[in-house]
Each structure stands twice: as structure tokens, then as C-alpha cells.
Backbone as CSV, one residue per row, in Angstrom:
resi,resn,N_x,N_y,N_z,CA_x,CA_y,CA_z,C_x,C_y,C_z
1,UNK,-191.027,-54.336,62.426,-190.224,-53.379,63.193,-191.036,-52.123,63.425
2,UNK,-191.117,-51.776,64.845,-191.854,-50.101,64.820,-191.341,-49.505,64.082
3,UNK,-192.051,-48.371,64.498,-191.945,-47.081,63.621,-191.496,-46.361,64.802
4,UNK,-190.056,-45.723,65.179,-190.065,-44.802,65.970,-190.535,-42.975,65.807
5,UNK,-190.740,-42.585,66.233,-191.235,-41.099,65.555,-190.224,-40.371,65.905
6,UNK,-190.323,-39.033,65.034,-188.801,-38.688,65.020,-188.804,-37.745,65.939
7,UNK,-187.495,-37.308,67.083,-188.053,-36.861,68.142,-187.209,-35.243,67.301
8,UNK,-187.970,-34.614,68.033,-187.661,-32.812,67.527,-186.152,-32.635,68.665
9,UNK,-185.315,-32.365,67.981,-183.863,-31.868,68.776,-183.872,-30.442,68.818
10,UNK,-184.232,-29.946,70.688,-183.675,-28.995,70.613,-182.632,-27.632,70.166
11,UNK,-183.121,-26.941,69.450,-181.786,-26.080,68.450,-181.314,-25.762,69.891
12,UNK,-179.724,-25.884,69.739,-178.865,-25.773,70.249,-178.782,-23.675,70.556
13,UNK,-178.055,-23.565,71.912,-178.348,-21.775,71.866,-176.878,-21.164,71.370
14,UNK,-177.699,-20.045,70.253,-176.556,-19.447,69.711,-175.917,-18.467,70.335
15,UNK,-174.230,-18.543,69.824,-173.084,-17.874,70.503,-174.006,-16.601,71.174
16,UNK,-172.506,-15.483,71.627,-172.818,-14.360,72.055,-172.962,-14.055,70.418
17,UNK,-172.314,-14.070,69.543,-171.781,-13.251,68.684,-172.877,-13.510,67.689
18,UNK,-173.709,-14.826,67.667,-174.637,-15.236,66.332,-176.033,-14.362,66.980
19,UNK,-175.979,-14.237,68.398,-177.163,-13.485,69.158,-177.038,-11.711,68.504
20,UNK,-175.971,-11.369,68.670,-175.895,-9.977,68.332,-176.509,-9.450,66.964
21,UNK,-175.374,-10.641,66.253,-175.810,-10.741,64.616,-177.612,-11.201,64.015
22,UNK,-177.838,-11.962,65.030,-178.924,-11.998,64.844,-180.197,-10.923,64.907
23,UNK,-179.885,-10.443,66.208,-180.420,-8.971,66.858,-180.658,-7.807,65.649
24,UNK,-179.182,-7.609,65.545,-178.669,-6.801,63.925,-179.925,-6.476,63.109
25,UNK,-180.053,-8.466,62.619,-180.727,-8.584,61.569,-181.909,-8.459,61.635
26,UNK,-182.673,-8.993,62.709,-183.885,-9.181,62.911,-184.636,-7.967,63.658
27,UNK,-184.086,-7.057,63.902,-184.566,-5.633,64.130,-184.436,-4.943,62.817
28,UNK,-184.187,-5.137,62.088,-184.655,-4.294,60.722,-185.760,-5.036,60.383
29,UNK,-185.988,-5.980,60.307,-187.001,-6.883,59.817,-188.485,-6.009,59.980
30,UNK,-189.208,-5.586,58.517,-190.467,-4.725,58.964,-191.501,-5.680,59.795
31,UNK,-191.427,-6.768,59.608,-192.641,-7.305,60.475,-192.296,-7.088,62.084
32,UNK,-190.889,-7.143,62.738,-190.741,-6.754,63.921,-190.835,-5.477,64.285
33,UNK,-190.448,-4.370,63.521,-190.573,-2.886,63.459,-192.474,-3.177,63.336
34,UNK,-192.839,-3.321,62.834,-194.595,-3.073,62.867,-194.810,-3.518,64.254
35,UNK,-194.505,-4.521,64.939,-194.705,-4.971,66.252,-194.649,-4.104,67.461
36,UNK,-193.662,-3.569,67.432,-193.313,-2.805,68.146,-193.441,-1.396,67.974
37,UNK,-194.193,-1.007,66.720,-194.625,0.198,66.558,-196.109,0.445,66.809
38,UNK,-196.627,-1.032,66.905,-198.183,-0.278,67.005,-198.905,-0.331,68.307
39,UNK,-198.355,-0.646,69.755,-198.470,-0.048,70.745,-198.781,1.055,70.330
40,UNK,-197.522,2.215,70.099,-197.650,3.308,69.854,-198.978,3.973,69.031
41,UNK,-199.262,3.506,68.168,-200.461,3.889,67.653,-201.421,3.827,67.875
42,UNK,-201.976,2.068,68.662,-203.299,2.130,69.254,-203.039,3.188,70.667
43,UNK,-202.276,3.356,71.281,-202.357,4.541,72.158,-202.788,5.823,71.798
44,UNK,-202.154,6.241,70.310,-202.291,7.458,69.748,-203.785,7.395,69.555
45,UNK,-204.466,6.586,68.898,-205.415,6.595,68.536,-206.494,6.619,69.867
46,UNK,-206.058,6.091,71.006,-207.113,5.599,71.997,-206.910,7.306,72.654
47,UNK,-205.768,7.793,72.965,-205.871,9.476,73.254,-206.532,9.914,72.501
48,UNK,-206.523,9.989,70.874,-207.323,10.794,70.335,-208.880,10.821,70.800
49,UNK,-209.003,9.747,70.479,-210.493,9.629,71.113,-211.100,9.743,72.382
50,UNK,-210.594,9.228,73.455,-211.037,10.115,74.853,-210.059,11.854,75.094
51,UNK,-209.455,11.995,73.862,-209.438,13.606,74.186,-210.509,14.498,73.396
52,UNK,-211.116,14.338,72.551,-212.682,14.357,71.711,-212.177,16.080,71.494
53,UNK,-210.976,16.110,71.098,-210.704,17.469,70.358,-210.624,17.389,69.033
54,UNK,-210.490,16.617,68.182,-210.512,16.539,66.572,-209.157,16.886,66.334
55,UNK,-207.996,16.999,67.187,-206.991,17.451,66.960,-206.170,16.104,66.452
56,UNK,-205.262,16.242,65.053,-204.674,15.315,64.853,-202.858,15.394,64.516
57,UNK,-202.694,14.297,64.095,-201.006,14.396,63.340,-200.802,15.000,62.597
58,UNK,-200.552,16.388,61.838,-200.479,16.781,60.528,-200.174,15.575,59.827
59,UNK,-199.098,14.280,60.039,-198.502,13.765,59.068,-199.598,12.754,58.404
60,UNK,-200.624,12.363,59.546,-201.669,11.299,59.731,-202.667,12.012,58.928
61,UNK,-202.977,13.404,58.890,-203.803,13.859,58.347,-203.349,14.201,56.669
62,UNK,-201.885,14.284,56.553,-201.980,14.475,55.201,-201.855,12.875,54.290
63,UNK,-201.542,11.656,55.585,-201.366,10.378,54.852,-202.569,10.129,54.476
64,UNK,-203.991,9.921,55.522,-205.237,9.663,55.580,-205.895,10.367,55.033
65,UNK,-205.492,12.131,54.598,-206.577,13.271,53.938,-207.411,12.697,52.831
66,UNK,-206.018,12.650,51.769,-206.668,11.944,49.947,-207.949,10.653,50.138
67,UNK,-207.502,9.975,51.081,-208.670,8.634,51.288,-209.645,8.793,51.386
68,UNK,-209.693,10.192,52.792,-210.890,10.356,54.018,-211.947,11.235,52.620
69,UNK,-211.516,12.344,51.604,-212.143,12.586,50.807,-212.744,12.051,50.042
70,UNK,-212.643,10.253,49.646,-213.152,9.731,48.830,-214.083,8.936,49.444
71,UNK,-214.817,9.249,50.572,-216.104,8.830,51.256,-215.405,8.123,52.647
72,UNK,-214.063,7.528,52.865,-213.684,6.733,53.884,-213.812,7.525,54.820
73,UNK,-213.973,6.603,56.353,-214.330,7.123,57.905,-212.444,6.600,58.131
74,UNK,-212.356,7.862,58.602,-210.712,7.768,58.536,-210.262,6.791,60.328
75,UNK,-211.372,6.914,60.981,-210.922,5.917,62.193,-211.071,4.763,61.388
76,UNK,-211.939,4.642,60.975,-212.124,3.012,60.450,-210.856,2.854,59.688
77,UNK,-210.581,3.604,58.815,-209.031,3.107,57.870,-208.333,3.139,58.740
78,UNK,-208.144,3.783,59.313,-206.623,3.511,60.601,-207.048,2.042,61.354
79,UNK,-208.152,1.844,62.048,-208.259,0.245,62.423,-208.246,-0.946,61.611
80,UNK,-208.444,-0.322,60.380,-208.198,-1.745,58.794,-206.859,-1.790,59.429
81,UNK,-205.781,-0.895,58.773,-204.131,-0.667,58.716,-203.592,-1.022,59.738
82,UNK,-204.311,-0.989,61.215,-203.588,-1.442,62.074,-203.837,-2.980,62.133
83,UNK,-204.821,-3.450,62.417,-204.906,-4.931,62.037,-204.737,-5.849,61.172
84,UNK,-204.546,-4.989,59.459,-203.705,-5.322,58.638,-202.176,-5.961,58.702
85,UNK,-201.483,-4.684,59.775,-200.295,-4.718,60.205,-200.099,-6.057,61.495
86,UNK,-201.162,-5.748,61.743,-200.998,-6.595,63.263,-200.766,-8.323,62.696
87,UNK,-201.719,-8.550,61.889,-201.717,-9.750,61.392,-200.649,-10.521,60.523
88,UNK,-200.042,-9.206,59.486,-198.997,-9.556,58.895,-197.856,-9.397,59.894
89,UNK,-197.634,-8.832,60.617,-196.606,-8.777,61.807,-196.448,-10.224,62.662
90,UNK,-197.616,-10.457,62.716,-197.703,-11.979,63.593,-197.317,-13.365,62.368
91,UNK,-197.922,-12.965,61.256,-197.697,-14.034,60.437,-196.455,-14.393,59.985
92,UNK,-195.486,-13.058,59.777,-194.196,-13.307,59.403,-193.721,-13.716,60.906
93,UNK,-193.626,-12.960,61.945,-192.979,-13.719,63.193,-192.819,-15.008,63.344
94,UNK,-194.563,-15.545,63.152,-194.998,-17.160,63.339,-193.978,-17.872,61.986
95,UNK,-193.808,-17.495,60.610,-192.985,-18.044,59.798,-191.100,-18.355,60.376
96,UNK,-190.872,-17.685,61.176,-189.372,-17.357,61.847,-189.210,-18.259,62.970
97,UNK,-190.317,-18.578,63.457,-190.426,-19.306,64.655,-190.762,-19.430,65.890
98,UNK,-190.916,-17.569,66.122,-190.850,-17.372,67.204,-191.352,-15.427,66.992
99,UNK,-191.344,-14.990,68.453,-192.209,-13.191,68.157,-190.522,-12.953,69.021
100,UNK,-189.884,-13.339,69.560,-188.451,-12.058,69.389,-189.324,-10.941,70.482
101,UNK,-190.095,-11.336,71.293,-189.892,-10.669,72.572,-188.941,-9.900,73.324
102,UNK,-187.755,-10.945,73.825,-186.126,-10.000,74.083,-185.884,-9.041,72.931
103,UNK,-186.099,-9.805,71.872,-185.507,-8.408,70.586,-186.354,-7.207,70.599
104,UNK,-187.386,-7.415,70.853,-188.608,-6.404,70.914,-188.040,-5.129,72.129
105,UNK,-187.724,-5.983,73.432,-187.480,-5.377,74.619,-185.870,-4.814,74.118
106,UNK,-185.116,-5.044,73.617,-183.896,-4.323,73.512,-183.892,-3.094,72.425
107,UNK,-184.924,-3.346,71.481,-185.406,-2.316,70.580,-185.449,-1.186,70.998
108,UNK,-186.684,-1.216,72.026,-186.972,-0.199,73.069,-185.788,0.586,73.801
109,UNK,-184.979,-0.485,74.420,-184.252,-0.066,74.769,-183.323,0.934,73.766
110,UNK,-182.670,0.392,72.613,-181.788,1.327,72.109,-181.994,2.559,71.130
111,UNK,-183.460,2.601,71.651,-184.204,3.345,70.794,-184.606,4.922,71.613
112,UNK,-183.908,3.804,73.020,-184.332,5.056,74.325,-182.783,5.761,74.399
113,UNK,-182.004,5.240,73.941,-180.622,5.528,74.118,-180.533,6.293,72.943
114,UNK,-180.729,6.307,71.420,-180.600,7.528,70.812,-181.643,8.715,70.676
115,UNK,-182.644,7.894,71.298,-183.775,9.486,71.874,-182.874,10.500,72.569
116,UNK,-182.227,9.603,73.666,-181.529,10.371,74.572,-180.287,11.461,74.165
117,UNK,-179.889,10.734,73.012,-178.761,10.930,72.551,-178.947,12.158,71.398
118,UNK,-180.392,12.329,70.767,-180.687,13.121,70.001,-181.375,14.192,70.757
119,UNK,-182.181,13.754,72.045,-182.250,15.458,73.094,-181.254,16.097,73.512
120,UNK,-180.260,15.178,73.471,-179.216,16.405,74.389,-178.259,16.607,73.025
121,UNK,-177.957,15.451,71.955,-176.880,15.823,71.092,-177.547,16.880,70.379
122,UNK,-178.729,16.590,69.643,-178.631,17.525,68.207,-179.187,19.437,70.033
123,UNK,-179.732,19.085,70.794,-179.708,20.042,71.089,-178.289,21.546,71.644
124,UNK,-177.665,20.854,72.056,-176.236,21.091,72.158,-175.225,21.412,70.521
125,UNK,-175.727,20.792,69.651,-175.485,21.199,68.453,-176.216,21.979,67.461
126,UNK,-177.550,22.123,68.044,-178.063,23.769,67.521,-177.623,24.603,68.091
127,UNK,-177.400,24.897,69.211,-176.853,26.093,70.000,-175.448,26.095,70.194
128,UNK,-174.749,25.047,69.461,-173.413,25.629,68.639,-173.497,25.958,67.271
129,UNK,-174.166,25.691,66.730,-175.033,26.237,65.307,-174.767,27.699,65.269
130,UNK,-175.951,27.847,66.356,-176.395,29.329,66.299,-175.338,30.091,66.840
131,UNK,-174.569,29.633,67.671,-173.425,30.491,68.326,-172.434,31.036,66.956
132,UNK,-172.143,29.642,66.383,-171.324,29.737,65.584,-171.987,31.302,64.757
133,UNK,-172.966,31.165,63.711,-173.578,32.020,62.859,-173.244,33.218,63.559
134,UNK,-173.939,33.370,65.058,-174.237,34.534,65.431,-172.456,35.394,65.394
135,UNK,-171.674,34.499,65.652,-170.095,34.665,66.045,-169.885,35.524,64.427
136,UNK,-169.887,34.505,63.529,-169.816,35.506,62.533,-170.292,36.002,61.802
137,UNK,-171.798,36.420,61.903,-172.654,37.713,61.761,-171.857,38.671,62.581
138,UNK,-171.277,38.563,64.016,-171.060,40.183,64.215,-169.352,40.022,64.118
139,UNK,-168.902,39.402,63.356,-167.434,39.787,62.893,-167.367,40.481,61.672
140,UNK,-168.760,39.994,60.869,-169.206,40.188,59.708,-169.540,41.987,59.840
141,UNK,-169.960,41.843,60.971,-170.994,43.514,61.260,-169.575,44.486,62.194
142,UNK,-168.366,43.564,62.364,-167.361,44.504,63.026,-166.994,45.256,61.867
143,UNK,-166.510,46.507,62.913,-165.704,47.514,62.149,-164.249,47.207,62.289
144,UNK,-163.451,47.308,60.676,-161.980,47.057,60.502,-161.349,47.288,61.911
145,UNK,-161.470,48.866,62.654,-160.788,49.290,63.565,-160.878,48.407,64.926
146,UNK,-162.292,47.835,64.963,-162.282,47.073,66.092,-161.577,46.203,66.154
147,UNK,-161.371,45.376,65.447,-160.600,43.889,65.145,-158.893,44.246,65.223
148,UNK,-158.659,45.301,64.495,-157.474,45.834,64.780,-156.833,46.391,66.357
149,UNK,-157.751,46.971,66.830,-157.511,47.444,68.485,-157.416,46.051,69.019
150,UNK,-158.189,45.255,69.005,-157.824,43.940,69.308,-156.562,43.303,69.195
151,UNK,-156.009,43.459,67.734,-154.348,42.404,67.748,-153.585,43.767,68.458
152,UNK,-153.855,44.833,68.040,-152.837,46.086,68.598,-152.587,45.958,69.726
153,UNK,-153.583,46.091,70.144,-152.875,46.045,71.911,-152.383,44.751,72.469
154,UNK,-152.712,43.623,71.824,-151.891,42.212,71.927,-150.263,42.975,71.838
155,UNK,-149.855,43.925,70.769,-148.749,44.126,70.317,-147.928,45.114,71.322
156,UNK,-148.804,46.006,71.449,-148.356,47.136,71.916,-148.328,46.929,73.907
157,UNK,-149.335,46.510,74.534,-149.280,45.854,75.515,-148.151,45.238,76.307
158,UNK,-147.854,44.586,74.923,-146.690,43.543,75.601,-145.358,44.169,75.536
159,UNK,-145.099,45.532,74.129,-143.928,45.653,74.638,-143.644,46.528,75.880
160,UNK,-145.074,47.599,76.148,-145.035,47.874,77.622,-144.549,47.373,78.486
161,UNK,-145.694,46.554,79.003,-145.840,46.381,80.129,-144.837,44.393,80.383
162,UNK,-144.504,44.010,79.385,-143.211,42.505,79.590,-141.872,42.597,78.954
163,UNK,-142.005,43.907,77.615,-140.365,44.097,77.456,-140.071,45.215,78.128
164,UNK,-140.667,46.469,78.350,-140.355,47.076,78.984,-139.788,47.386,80.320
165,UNK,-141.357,46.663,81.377,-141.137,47.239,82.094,-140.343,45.738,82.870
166,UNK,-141.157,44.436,82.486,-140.033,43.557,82.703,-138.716,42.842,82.747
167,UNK,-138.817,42.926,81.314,-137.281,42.859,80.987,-136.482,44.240,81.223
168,UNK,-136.721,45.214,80.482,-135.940,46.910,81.147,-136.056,47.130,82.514
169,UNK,-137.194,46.407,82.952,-137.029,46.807,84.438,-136.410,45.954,85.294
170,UNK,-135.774,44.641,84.889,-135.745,43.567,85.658,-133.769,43.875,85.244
171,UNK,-133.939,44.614,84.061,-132.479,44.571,83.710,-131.536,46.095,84.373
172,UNK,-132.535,46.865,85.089,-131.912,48.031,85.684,-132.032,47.661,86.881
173,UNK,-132.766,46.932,87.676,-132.801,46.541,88.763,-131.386,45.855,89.049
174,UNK,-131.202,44.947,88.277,-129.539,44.199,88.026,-128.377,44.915,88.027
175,UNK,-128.312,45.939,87.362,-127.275,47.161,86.873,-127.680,48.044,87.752
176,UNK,-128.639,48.610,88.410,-128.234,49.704,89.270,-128.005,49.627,90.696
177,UNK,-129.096,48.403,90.545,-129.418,47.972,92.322,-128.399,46.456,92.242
178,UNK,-127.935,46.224,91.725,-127.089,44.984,91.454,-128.226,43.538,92.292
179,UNK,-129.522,43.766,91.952,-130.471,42.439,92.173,-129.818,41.534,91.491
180,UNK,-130.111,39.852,91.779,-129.744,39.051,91.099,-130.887,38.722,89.737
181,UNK,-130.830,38.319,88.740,-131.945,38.091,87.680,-133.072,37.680,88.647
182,UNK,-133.448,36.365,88.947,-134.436,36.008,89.901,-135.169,37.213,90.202
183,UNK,-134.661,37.694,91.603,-135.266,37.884,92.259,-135.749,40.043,91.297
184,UNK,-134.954,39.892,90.852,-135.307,41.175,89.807,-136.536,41.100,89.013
185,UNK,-136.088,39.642,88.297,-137.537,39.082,87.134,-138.790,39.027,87.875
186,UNK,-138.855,38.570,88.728,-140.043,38.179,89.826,-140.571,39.349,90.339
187,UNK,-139.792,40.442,90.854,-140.492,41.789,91.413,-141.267,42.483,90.165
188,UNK,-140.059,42.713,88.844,-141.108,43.299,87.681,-141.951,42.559,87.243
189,UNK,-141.959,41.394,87.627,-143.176,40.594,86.880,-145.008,40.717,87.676
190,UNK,-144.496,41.049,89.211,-145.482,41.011,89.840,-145.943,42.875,89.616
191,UNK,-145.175,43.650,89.676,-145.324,44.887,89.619,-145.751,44.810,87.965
192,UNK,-145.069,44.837,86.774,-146.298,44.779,85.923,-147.419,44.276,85.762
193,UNK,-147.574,43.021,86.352,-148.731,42.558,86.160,-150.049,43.304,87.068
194,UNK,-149.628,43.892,87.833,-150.476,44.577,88.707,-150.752,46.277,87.731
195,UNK,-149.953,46.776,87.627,-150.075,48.102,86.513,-150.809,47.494,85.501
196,UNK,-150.464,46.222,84.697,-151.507,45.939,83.582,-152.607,46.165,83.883
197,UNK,-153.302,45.315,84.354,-154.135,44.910,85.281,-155.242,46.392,85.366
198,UNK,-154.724,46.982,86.407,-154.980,48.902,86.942,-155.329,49.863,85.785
199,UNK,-154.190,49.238,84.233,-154.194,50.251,83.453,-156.185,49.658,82.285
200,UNK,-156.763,48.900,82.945,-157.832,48.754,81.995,-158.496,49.535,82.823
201,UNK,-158.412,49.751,84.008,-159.613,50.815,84.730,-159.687,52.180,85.037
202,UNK,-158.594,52.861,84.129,-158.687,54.229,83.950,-158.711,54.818,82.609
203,UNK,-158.756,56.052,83.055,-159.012,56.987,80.956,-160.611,56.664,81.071
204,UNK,-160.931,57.293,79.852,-162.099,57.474,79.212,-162.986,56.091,79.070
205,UNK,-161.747,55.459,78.506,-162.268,53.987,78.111,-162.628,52.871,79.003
206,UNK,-161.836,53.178,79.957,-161.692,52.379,81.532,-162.857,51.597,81.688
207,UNK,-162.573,50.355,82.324,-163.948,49.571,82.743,-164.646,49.871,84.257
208,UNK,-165.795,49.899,84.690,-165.669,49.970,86.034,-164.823,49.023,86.761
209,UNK,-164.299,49.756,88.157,-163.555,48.456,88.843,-164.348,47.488,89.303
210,UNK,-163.970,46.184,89.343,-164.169,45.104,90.386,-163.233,44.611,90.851
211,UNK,-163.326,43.724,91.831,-162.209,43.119,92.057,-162.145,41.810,91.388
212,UNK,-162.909,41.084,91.057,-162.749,39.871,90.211,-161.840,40.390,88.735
213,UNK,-162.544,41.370,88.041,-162.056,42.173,87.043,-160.497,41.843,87.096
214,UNK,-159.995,42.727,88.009,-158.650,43.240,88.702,-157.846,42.026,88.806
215,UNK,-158.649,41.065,89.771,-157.700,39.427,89.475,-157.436,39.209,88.386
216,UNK,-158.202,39.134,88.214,-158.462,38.085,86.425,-157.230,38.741,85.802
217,UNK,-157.345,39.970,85.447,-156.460,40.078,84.776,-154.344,40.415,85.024
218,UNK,-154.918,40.327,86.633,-153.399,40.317,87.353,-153.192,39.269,87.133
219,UNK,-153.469,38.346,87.138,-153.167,36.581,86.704,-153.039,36.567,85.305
220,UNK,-153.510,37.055,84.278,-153.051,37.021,82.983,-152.122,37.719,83.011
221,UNK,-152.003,38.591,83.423,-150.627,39.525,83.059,-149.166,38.792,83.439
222,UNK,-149.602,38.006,84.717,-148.452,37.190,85.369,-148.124,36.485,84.171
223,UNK,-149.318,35.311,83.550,-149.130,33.948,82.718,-148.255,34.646,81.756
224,UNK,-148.699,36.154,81.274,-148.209,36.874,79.839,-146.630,36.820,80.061
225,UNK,-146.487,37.798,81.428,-145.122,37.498,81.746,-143.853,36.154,81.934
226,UNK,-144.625,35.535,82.403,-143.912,34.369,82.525,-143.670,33.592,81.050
227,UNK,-145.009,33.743,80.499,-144.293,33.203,78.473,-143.728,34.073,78.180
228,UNK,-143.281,35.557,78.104,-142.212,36.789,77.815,-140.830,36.142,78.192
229,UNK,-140.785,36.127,79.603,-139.742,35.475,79.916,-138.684,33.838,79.740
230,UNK,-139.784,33.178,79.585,-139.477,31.461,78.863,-139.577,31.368,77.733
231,UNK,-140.396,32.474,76.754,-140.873,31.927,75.236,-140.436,33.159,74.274
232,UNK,-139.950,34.104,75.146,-139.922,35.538,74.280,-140.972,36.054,73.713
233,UNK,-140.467,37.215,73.193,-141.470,38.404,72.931,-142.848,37.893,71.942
234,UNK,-142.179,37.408,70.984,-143.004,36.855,69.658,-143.806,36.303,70.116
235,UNK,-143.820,35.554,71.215,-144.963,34.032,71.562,-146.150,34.940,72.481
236,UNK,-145.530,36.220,73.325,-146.148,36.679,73.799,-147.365,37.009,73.487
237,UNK,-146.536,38.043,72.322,-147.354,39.249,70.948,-148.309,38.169,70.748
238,UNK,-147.968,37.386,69.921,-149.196,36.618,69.226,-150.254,35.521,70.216
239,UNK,-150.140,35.343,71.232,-150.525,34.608,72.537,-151.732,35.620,73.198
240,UNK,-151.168,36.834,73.206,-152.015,37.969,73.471,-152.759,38.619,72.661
241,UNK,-152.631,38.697,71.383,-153.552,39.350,70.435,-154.258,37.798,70.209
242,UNK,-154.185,36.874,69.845,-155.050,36.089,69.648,-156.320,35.611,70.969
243,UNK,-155.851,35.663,71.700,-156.484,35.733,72.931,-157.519,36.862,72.968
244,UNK,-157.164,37.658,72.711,-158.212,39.622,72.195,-158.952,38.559,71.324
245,UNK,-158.702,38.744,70.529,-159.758,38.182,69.142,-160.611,37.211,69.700
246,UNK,-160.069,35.570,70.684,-161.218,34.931,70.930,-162.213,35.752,72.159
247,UNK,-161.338,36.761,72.876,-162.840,37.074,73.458,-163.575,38.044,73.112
248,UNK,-163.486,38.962,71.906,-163.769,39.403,70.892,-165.184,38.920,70.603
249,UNK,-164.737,37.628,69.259,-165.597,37.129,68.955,-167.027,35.887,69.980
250,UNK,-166.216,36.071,71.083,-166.915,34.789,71.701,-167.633,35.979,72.866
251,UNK,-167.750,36.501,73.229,-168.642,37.163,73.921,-169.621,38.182,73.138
């Protein structure tokens, strides 16, 4: 009877899910990490040398320093180590079955995605870092009184210019001029908010005028009014002094 020889059966292709898991695994694997790291190095190394400045890695120079002192030509140790690597990189691959090319190429890839992710994240999160610190270094460096003029006039503000002159004014408008609420609430609301507004650009303290200035804050005075009127006084007070404080501290 022959001998048939035994025929090699295609391995069957694994799931989505044994591919991922696989991916997972086989990207930690140091022999694939060496693979794909030493592009990078014979480049480093091939710049160094047609840039013929002697300029190196601090990190390369303090890994290679201790060696290069004990008589070694430190290019030459870096070409041992890389072909060291190169060989054991290929040898474990060749043990697995295969060099993981696609895995190689997706490496890259997600390696470009938290580069990306670490230029713009951690940068965006130093300069909330520093905001932060700087925010309270000068709350740290405010004077008691400042911080106080801040909630005060949250306080004092409002009973001006939304119990006063809104509600007292919206409520004599009713009683003398017999307006209906509406159309009473709505006139003092627009007329204080416009006096608010006017009253930051005079006195001593006064800001110069603009007209952006002048909006800006005729539109807050409205929003102030309109929570006076739907939310009462309390929501106001504290709506408005807290509001002082964040632009306080944030500018």
C-alpha cells in the first residue's frame, strides 16, 4: 500500500474577534515592538552620520556613555544591538509563523493616533494646568476687599436696579398709571437694564464706553431681570455675585 504524504491543511481564518485578540496580544510581543522600532533607529543613526555634528540623544549618550569609556566605538555598539535585535526579532517572528506585517502596519497606525492624541491632549491640559495655578495664585494674591466688591454688588445691584426699580417700578406703574403687570414688567425691565448697563460707565471708577461694553451688559441686565422676575430675588443675588467671582477669577 503507498504511502500517502500528509497534505498541510490550510489554518482556517480567524474570527473578527480572535483577529483583534490576537492583534492585542501580539503587539506587546518585544520581538514585534523591536521590528518596528528599528526603522526608527537605523534612520536615527544614518542622520547622525550624514549630519557629521557629533550631536546626539542625551538618553543614547547616557545608555552608551559607561561602555564608550571602556575602550568601545559607540557606532559600532549601536550596529552590534541593532543586528542583535534585528535577528532576534526575525527569529522569534519565524518561531510564530509568520512577521505580522498588517500588525506591524496597524501599530503605526495607533501609535499615530495617540501621538495625535498626546499633541493636542496633554497640550490643552498644560494650559489648563497653568490657567488653573495662575487662577489661584492671584486669588491667593487678592485683597479680602476685592473679592468682597465682587459678591457685594451681586447683592446690592440687584436690589437696585430688579427689586427696585423693577419690581417698585413695575408696581407704581400699575397703581398710579393703572399699566397692566405685562406690559409694566417689560418697560422696567428694559429701562433698568439699560441704567444698569450706563451705570458701569460713570464715577471715578467708570469703564471707558464702548458699545459692545454697553450691549453686553444691557443683555445681562435683561437675563438678571427676567430670573428676578421668574426665580426671585435670592436666585438673582446669588446668580449675580457668582457670576462677579467667575469673571473675577477667570480673566
Amino acid at each position: 500500500m503507498a504511502n500517502k504524504k500528509a497534505q498541510k491543511k490550510k489554518p482556517a481564518r480567524p474570527a473578527l474577534g480572535e483577529q483583534t485578540q490576537s492583534y492585542v496580544e501580539q503587539s506587546r510581543r518585544p520581538a514585534l515592538s523591536i521590528l518596528v522600532c528599528l526603522p526608527l533607529v537605523v534612520l536615527y543613526q544614518i542622520g547622525i552620520v550624514q549630519a557629521s555634528s557629533g550631536t546626539r540623544n542625551i538618553a543614547e549618550i547616557w545608555m552608551t556613555g559607561p561602555l564608550s569609556r571602556m575602550g568601545m566605538n559607540t557606532a559600532t555598539l549601536v550596529n552590534v544591538m541593532v543586528l542583535a535585535a534585528l535577528l532576534y526579532g526575525l527569529y522569534e517572528a519565524h518561531k510564530t509563523g509568520g512577521f505580522y506585517l498588517g500588525f506591524m502596519g496597524i501599530m503605526l497606525m495607533e501609535a499615530l493616533i495617540y501621538a495625535l492624541l498626546l499633541f493636542s491632549g496633554v497640550s490643552v491640559a498644560a494650559h489648563a494646568v497653568e490657567r488653573a495655578v495662575h487662577r489661584f495664585l492671584f486669588i491667593q494674591g487678592m485683597s479680602g476687599n476685592t473679592l468682597l466688591l465682587s459678591l457685594g454688588a451681586g447683592v446690592y445691584e440687584e436690589l437696585l436696579f430688579r427689586l427696585i426699580l423693577v419690581g417698585g417700578g413695575a408696581l407704581l406703574l400699575q397703581k398710579v398709571f393703572l399699566w397692566d403687570k405685562l406690559n409694566s414688567s417689560a418697560a422696567m425691565l428694559v429701562f433698568s437694564s439699560l441704567l444698569f448697563s450706563a451705570a458701569h460707565h460713570v464715577g471715578p471708577c467708570g469703564e471707558s464706553f464702548t458699545a459692545f461694553a454697553f450691549i453686553f451688559r444691557a443683555i445681562c441686565g435683561a437675563a438678571l431681570g427676567v430670573l428676578f422676575l421668574t426665580r426671585g430675588l435670592g436666585i438673582a443675588v446669588w446668580t449675580h455675585a457668582i457670576y462677579n467671582v467667575l469673571v473675577l477669577v477667570t480673566t
